[in-house]
N, C-alpha and C positions, 0 to 999 in steps of 0.2 A: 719755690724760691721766694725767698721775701720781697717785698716789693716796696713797702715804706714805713715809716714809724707812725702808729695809727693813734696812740696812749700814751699819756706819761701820767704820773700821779704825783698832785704835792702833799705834804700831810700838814693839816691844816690843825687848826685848834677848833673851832666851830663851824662845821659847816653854812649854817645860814649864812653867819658872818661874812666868811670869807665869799660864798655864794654872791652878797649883795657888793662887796670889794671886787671881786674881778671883772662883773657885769657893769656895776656904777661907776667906779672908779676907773676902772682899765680899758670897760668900752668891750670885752667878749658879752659872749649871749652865751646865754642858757640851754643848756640840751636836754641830756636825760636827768631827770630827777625822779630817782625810786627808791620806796625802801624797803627793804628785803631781809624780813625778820628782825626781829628786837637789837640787835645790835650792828648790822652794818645798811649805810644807807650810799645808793651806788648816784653818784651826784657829778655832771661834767658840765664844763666849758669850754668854748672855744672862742679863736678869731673869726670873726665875720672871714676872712681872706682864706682859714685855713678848715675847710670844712672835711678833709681827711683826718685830721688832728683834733683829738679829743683831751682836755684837763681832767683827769681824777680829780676831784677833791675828798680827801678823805682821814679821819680822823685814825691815829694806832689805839688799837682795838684788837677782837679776836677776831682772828686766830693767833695772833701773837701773841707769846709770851706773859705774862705780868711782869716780871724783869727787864722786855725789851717798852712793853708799853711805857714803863716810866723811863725810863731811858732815852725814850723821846720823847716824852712831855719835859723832861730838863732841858733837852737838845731846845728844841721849841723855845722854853721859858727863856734862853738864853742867847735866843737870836741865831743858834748854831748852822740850822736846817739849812741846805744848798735848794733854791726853788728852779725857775727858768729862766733862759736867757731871751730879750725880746728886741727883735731890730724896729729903730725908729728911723724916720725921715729926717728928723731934724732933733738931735739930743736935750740940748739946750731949749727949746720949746716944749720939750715932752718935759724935761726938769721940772721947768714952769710951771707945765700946766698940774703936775702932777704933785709939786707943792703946794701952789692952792688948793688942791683936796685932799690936803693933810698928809699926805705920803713921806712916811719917815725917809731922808735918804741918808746911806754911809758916805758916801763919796760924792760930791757932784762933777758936774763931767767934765772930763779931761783929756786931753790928746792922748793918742795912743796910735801908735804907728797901724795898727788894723783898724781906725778910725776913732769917733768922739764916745766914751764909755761913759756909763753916771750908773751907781749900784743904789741898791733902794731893795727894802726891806716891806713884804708884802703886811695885811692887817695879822695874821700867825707870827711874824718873826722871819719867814724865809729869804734866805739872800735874792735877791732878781737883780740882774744888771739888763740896763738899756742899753743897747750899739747902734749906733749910726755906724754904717761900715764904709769903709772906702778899699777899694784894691790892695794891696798889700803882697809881699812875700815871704816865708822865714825868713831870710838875710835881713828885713827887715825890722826885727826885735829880735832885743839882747835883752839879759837880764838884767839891767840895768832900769829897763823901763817901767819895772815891778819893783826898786827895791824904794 
């Protein structure tokens, strides 16, 4: 029986890069960092909080494709890539602080009936949105509050 979600993987464009963004900037730590023959290097992080939860970072590569590898180096290039969603304490101070260290963001944050959202764009391009959450129910949001 499964028991919880252990992995997830973002594809990044550089590893060091992103490595020193999600530790520096975002405040995870560093786990495994290995690399495992000439072309893929097995690289995670995580939250101090979330020590069952591991980040892949990892660049497209083989074994995939040549047709799909660049298919995501465009996606990337072009800010496409979907990353992770991360709950904060306070949205509006994560903005903040997250703007002084340069952190692109798409959206800054905004009411939303399932609480204060702000999207931001990791050092690769990937979408990330912050939540402060508050209680909520579907009856809640209509589609109105997206458009």
């Amino acid at each position: 029986m499964i028991t919880n979600i252990s992995l997830v993987s973002v594809w990044v464009r550089d590893i060091d890069e992103s490595l020193a963004f999600y530790t520096d900037v975002l405040g995870f730590e560093a786990r495994d960092d290995i690399t495992l023959g000439e072309d893929f290097r097995w690289c995670t992080v995580g939250h101090p909080s979330q020590p069952e939860l591991q980040v892949h970072l990892t660049t497209p590569s083989k074994p995939l494709s040549g047709d799909l590898i660049g298919a995501m180096q465009r996606a990337q290039a072009e800010g496409g890539l979907p990353g992770i969603g991360l709950y904060v304490d306070d949205c509006h101070a994560a903005h903040a602080e997250l703007v002084a260290k340069g952190v692109e963001f798409i959206q800054p944050p905004e009411e939303r009936p399932y609480g204060v959202e702000a999207l931001m764009r990791d050092n690769s391009g990937n979408w990330m949105v912050l939540v402060e959450p508050r209680d909520y129910s579907p009856e809640d949001i209509s589609r109105s509050d997206f458009e």
